[in-house]
ZAROKE-952807 format. One line per 8 residues: number of its first residue (from 1); their letters; for each residue x, y, z of N, C-alpha, C, CB. Coordinates in steps of 0.2 Angstrom, whole numbers, plus 5000, padded with zeros to 4 digits. Each point is the difference from the previous one (the first is absolute). Last residue first. Glycine has a CB too. Layout:
N
NUM = a = X:Y:Z:X:Y:Z:X:Y:Z:X:Y:Z  ...
This chain:
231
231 = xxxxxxxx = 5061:5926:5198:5003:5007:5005:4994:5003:5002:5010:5004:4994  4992:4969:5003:4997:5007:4997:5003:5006:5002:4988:4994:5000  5027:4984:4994:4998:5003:5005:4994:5007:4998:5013:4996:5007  4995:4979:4980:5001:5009:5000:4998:5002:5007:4997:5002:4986  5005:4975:5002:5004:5001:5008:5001:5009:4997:5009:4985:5004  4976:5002:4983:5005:5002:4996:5007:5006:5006:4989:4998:4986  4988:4986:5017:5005:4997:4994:5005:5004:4999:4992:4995:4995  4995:5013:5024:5004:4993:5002:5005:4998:4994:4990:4996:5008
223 = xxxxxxxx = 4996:5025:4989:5006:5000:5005:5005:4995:5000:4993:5006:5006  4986:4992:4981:5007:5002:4998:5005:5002:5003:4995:5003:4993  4985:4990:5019:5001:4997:4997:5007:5001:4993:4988:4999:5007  5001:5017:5006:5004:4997:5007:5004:4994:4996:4990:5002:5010  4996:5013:4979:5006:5002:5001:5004:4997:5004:4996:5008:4997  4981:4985:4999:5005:4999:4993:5006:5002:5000:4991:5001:4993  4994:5002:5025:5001:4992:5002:5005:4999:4994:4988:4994:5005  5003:5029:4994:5004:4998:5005:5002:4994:5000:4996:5007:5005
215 = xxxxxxxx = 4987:4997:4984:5005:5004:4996:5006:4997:5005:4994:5012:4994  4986:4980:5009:5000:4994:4997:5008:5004:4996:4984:4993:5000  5003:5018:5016:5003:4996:5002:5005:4996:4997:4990:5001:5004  4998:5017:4988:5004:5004:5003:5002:4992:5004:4993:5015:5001  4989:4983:4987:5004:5000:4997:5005:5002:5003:4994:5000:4992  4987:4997:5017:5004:4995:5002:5005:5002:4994:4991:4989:5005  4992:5025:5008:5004:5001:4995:5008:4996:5001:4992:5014:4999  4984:4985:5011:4998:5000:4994:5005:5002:4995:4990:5001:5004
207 = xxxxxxxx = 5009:5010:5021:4998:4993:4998:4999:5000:4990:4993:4998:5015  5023:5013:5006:4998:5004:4993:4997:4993:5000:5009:5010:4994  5009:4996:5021:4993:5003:5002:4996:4999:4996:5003:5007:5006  5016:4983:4988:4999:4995:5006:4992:5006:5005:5018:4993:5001  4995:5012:4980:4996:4996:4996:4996:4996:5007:5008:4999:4986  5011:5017:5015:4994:5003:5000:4995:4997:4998:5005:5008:4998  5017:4982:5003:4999:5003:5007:4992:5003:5000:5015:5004:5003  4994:4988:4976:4997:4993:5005:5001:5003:5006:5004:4989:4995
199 = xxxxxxxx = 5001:5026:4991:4995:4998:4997:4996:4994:5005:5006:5004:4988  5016:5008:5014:4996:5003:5001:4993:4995:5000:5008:5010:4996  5010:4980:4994:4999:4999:5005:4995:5004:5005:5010:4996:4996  4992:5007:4981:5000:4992:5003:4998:5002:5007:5010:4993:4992  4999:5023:5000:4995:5003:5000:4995:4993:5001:5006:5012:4993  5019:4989:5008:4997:5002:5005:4993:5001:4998:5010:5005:5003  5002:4987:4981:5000:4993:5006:4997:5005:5005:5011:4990:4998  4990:5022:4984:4995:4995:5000:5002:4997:5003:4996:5001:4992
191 = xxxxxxxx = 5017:5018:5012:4998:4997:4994:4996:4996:5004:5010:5002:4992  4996:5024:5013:5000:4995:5003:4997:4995:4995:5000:5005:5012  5008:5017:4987:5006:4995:5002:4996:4994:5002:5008:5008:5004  4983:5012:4983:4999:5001:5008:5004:4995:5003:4988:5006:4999  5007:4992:4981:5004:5009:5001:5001:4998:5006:4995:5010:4993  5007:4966:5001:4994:5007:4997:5003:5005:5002:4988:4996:5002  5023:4979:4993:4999:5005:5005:4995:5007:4996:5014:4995:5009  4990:4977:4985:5001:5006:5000:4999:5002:5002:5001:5001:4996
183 = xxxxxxxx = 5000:4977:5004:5003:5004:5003:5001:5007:5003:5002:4992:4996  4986:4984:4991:4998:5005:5002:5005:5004:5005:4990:4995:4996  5020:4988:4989:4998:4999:5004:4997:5007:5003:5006:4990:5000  5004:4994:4977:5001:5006:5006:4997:4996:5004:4999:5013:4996  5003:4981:4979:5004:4996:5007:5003:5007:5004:5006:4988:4993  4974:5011:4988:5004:5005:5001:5009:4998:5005:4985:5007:4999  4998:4976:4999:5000:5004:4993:5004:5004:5000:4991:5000:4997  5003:4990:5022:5002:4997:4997:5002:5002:4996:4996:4996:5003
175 = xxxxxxxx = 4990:5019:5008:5009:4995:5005:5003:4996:4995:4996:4998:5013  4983:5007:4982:5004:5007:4998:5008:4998:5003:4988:5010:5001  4995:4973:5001:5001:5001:4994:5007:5006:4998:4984:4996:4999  5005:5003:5023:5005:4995:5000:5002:5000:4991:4994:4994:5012  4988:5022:4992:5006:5002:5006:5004:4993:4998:4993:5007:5012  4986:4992:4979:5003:5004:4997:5007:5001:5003:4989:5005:4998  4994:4982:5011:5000:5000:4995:5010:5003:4995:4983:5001:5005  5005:5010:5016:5003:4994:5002:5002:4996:4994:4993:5000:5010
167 = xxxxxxxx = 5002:5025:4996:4998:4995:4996:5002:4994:4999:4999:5008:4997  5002:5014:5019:5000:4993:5002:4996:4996:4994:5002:5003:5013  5005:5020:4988:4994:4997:5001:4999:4993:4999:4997:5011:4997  5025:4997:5003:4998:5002:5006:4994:5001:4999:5008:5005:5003  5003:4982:4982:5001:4998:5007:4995:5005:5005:5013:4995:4997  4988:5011:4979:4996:4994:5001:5002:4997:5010:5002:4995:4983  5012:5021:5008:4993:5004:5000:4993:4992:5003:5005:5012:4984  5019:4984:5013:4998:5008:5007:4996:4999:4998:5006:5010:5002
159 = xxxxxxxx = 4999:4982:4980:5000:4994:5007:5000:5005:5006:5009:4990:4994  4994:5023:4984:4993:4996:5000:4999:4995:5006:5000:5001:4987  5017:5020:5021:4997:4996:4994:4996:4996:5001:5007:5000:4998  5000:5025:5010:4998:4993:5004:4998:4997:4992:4992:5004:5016  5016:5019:4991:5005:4996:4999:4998:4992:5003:5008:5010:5001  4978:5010:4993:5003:4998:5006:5005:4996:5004:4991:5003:4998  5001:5001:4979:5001:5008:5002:5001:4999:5008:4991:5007:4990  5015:4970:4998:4993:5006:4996:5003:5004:5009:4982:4993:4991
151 = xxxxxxxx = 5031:4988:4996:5000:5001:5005:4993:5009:5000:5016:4992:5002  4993:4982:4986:4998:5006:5001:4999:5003:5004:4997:4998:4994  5008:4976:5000:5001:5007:5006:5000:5006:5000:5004:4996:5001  4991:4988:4980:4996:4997:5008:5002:5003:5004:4999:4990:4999  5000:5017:4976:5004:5000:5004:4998:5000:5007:5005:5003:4992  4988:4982:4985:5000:5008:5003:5005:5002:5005:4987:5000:4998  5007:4979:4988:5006:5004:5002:5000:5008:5000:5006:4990:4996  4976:4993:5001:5002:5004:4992:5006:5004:5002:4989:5001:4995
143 = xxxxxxxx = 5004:4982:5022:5000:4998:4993:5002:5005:4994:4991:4992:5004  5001:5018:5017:5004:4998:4999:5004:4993:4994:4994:5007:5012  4983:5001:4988:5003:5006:4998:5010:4998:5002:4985:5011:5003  4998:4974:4999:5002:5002:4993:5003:5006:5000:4992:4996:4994  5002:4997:5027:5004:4995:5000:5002:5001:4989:4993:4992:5014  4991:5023:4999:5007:5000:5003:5005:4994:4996:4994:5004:5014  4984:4996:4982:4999:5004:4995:5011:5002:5005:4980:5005:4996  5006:4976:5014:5004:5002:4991:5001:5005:4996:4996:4994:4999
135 = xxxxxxxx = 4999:5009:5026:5006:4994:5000:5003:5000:4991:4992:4989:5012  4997:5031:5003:4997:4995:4992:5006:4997:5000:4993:5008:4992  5005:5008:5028:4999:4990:5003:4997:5000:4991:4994:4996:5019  5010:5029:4988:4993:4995:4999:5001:4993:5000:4995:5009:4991  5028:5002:5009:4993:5004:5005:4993:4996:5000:5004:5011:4995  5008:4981:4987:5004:4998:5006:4997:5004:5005:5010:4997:4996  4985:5011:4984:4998:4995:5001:5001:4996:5005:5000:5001:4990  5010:5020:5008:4993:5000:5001:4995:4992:5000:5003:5012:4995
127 = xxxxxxxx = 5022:4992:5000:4998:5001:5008:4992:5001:5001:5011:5006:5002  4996:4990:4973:5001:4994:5006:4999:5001:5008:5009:4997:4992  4990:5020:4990:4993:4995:5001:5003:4995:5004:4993:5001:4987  5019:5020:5023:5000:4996:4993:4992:4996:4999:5015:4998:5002  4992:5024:5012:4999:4994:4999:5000:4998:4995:4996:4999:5008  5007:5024:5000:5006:4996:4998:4999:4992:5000:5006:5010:5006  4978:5008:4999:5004:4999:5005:5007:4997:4999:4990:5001:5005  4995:5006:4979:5001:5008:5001:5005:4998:5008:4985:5008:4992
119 = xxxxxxxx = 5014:4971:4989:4995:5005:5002:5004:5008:5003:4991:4989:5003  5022:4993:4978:4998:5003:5010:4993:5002:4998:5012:5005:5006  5002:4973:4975:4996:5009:5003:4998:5003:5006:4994:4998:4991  5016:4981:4998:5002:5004:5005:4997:5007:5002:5009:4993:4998  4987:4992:4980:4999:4996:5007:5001:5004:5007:5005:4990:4994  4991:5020:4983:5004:5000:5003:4997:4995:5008:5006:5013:4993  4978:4987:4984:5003:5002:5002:5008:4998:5005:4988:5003:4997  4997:4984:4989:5003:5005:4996:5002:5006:5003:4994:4995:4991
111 = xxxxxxxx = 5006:4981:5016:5000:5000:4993:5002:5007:4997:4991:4992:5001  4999:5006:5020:5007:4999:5000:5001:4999:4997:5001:4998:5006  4978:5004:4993:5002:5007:5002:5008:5000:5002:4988:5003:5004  4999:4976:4994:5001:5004:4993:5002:5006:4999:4992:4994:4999  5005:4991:5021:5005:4998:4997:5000:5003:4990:5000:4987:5011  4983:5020:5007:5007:5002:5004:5007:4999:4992:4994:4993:5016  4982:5001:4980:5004:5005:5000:5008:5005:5003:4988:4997:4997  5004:4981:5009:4999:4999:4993:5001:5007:4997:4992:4990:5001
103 = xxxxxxxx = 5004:5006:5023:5007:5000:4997:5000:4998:4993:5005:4997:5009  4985:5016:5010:4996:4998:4993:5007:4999:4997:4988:5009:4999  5008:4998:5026:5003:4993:4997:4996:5000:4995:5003:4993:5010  4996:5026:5000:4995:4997:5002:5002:4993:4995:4991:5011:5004  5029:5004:5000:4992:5001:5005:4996:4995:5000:5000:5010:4998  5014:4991:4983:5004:4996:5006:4995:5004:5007:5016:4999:4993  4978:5011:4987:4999:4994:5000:5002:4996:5004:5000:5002:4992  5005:5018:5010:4991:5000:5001:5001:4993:4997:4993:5013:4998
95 = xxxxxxxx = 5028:4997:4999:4997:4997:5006:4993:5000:5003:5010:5004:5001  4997:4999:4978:5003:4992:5002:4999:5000:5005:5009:4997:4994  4984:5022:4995:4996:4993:4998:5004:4997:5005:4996:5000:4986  5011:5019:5026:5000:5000:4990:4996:4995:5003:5011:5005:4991  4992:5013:5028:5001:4993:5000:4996:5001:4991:4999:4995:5016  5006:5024:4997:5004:4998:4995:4997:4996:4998:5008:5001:5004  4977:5008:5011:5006:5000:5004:5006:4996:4994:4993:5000:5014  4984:5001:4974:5004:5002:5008:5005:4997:5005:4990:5005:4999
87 = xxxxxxxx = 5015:4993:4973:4992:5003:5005:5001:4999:5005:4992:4997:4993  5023:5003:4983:4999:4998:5008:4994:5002:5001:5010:5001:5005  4999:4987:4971:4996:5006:5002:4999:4998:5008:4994:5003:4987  5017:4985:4994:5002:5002:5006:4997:5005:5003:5010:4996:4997  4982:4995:4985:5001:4995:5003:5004:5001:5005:4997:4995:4992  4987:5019:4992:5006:4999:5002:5002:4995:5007:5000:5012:4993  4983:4990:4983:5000:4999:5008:5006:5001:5002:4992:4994:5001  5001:5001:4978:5006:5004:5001:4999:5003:5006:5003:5002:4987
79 = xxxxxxxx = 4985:4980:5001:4998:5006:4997:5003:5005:5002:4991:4997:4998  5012:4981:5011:5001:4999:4991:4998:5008:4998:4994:4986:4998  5003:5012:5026:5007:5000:4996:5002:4999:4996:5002:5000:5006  4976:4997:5001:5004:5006:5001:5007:5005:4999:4992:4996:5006  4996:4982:4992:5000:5002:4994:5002:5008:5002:4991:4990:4995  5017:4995:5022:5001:4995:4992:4998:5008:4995:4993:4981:5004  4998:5019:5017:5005:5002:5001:5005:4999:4992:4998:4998:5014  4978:4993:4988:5003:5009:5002:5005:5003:4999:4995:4999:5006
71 = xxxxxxxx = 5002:4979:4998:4999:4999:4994:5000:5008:4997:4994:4988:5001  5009:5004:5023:5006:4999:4994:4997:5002:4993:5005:4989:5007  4987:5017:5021:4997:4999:4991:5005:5000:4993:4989:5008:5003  5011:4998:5026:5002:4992:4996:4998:4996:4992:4998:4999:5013  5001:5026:5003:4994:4993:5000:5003:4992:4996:4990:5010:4998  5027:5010:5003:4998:4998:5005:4993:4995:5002:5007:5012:5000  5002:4994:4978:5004:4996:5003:4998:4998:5007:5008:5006:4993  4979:5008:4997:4999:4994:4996:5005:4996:5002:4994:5005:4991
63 = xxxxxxxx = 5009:5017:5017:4994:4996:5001:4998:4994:4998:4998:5009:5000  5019:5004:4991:5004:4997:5008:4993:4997:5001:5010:5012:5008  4987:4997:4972:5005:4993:4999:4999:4998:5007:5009:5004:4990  4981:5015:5007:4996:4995:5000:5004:4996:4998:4990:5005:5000  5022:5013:5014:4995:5000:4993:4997:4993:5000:5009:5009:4993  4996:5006:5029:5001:4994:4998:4995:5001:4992:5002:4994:5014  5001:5022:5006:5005:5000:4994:5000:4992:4998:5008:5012:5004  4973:4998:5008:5006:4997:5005:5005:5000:4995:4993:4992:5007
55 = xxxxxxxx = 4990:5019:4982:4999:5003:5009:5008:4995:5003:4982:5003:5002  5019:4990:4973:4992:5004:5005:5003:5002:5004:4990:4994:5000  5023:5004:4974:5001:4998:5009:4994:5003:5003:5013:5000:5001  4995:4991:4973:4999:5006:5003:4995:4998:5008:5001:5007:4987  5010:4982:4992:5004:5001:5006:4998:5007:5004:5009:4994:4994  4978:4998:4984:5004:4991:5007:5002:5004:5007:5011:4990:4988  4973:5025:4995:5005:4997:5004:5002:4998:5005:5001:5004:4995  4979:4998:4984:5003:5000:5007:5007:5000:4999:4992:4995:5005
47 = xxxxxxxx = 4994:5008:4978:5006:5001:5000:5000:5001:5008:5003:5005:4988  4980:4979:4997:4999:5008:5002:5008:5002:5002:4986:4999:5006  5004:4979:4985:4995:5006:4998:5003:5007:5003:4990:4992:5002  5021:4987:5004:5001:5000:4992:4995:5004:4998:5006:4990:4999  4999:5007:5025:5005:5002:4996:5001:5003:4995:5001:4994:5003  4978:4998:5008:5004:5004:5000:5005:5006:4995:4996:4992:5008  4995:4985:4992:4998:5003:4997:5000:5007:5002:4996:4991:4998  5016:4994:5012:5003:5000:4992:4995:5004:4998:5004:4989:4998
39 = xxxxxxxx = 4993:5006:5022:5006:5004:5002:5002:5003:4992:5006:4991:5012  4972:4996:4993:5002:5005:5002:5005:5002:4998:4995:4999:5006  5008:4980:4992:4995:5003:4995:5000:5008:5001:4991:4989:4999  5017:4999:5020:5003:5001:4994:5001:5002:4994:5000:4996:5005  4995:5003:5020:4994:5001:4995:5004:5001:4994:4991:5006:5009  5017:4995:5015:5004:4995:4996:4992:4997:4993:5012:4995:5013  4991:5021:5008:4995:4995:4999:5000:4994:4996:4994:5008:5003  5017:5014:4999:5004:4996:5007:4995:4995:4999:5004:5008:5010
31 = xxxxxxxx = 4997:5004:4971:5003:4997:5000:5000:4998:5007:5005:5005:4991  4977:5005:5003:5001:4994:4997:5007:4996:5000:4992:5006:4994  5003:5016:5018:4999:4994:5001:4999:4990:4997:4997:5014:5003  5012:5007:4986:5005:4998:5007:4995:4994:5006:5006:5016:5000  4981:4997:4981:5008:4995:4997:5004:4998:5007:5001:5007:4988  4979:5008:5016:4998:4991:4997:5006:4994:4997:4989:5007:4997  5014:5014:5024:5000:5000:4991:4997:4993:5000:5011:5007:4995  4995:5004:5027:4994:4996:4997:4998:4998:4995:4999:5005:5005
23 = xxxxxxxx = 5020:5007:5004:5003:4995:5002:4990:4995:4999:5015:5006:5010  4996:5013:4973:4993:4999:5006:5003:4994:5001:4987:5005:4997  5032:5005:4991:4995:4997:4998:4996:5001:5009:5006:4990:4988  5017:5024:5001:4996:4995:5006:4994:4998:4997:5004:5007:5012  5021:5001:4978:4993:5001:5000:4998:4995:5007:4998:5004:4985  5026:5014:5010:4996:4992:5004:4994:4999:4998:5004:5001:5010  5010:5016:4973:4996:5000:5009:4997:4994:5003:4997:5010:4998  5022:5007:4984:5000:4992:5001:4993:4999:5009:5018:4997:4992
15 = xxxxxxxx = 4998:5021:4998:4993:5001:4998:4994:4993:5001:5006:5009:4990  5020:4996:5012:4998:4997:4992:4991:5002:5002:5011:4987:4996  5001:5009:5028:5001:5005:4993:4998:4996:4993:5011:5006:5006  4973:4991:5012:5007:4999:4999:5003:5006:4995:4999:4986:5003  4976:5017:5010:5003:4998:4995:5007:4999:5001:4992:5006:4994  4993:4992:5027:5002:5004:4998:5005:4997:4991:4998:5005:5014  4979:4984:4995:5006:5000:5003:5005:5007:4997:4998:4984:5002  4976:5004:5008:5003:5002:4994:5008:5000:5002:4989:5009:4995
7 = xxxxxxx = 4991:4985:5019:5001:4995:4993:5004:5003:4995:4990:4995:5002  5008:5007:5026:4999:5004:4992:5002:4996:4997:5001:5011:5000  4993:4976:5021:5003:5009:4999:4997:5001:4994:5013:5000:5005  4983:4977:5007:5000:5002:4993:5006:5006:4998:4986:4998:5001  5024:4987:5019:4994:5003:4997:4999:5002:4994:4999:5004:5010  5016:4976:4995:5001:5007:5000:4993:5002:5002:5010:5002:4992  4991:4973:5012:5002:5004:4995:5000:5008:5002:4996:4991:4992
């Protein structure tokens, strides 16, 4: 995450100013710990505010989204939490949930937020789940027809993203679903069959890094079913 820096921020117009909370507060804690009672008894004694941001810019919704505390998230947004709120580097509730595969809130932040929301690199919750190999948390979010090609700030989609950290799982599902095939090319022109292939040339000085095998054997293997040539 960012560093601390200053915890303040210059006023907008309207006079209007960011608040920040101690990233030590007993209420923010209560929320990453998912201490419920706490969060209420908060709430309902004193005038915190839901949306006010620590040292990392994360309000204690993104937190409670980020620890995996559904029941948090639920009452924080009965009391007007904002549910698209970003935190660092962009990334909103869906994609902290598609991170650490909390698909039960995953599938409740799609309810009532924008399925396609970016971060600050242009990923979706699907390229992130796909990144990370969350077969279920990938496989509802496609179900809820999201869009399986996207293309984020590097022009690489959710099946890019999962092939080139060789999520094995993940990768043939996205072929399916989506009816591609990891192709895309990066800034720099070269696409995931090259980085495949990189991988099994460097995996051969390298012990302990059988995934770099098991990527390559998988590209060799859609080569033959679908008579493509790797470029």
């Amino acid at each position: 995450m960012r560093g601390a820096g200053s915890c303040t921020r210059e006023p907008k117009s309207g006079g209007n100013q960011t608040k920040y909370v101690s990233h030590g507060g007993g209420f923010l804690r209560a929320c990453q710990s998912g201490k419920l009672e706490i969060v209420k008894a908060v709430v309902e004694k004193t005038q915190v505010e839901l949306d006010a941001r620590n040292e990392f810019d994360m309000t204690p919704l993104l937190w409670a989204a980020r620890t995996g505390h559904l029941r948090v998230v639920l009452y924080l947004c009965e009391q007007g939490g904002v549910k698209e709120a970003r935190g660092w580097n962009g990334m909103a509730s869906l994609h902290l949930a598609a991170s650490y595969d909390f698909l039960l809130m995953l599938q409740y932040l799609c309810e009532q937020a924008d399925k396609e929301v970016r971060d600050e690199y242009g990923m979706t919750a699907l390229h992130t789940a796909a990144a990370y190999g969350h077969l279920p948390v990938v496989q509802y979010l496609c179900e809820q027809r999201t869009n399986k090609t996207a293309r984020n700030r590097d022009d690489v989609t959710p099946l890019d993203c999962a092939f080139y950290h060789g999520r094995g799982p993940v990768v043939p599902y996205l072929c399916t679903c989506a009816s591609a095939l990891p192709r895309s090319r990066g800034r720099k022109g070269s696409t995931v069959w090259h980085t495949a292939r990189w991988r099994k040339d460097s995996s051969r000085r390298r012990q302990g890094r059988g995934r770099e095998f098991v990527l390559y054997s998988f590209t060799i293997k859609l080569q033959l079913a679908t008579n493509l040539t790797i470029p």
